[in-house]
N, C-alpha and C positions, 0 to 999 in steps of 0.2 A: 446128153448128159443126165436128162431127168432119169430116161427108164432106165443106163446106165446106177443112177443110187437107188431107182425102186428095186430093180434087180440084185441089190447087194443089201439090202434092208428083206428083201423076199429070201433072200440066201442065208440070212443072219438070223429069222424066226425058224426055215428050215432046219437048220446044222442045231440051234437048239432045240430044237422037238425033235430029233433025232438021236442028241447026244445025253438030254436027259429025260430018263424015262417017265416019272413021274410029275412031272410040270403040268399042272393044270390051265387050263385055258385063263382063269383069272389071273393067275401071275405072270404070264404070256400078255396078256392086256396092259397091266399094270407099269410091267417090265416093257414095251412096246410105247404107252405114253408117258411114262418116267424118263426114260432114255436116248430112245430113236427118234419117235417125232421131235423133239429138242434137236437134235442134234441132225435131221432134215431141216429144221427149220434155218437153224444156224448157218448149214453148209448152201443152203437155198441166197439168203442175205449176202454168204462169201462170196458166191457166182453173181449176183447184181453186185455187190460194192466190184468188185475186179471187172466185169465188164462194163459196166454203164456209168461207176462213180459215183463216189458221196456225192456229188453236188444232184444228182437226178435221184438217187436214193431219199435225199434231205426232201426234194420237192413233192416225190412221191407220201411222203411219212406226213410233213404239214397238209398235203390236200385230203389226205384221209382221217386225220387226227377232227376236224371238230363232226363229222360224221361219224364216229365212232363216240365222241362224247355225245351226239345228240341219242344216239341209241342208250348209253349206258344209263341215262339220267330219263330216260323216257318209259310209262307205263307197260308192264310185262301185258301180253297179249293173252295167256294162258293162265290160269289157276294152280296154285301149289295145290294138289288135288290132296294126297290125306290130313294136308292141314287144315286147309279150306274148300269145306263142301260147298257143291252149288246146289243154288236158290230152285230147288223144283214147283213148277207151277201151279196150282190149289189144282186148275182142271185138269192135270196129266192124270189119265186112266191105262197107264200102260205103254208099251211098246207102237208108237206109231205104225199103223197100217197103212200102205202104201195102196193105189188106184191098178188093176189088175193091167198089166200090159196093155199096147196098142192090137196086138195080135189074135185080140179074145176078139177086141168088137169087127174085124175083119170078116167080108164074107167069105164060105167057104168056095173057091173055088179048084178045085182037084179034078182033073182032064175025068170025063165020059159024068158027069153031074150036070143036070139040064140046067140053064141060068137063069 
């Protein structure tokens, strides 16, 4: 049933990039999570409520509900980077240089070379 509505969601961005010509990929996006994913998401929810049932749907929703509060309410791991610069170190002198491979300090060994 999935690849069945990926297949019809893949069929429905084709037939529109084919039927109109000038559709730019942002509006293809926009029109893509405006729309469709809603409406995967929806048809996704209809196929659990009709097979499984609100009662396993309900239990499913509460064991995930304070896990998703602890994340919303919890410290971003990342920096809004052009709002918020980060703190560079007094001693940064550049682009870290990394230790030359393993392969340098290797002997050489190459067949007909005495050892």
């Amino acid at each position: 049933m999935v690849i069945l509505k990926t297949l019809a969601i893949v069929f429905i961005l084709a037939a529109m990039r084919a039927v109109t010509a000038r559709i730019r990929i942002d509006q293809m996006v926009a029109f893509s999570w405006r729309y469709l994913a809603p409406a995967a998401f929806a048809a996704a929810g209809g196929d659990h409520l009709l097979f499984q049932g609100v009662h396993a749907m309900s239990l499913k929703l509460g064991a995930m509900l304070p896990e998703v509060l602890r994340h919303l309410f919890k410290k971003p791991a990342t920096v809004p980077y052009p709002f918020q610069k980060l703190q560079v170190p007094k001693r940064y002198r550049g682009s870290p240089v990394m230790d030359p491979p393993l392969w340098h300090r290797l002997p050489d060994v190459r067949p007909g070379l005495p050892v």
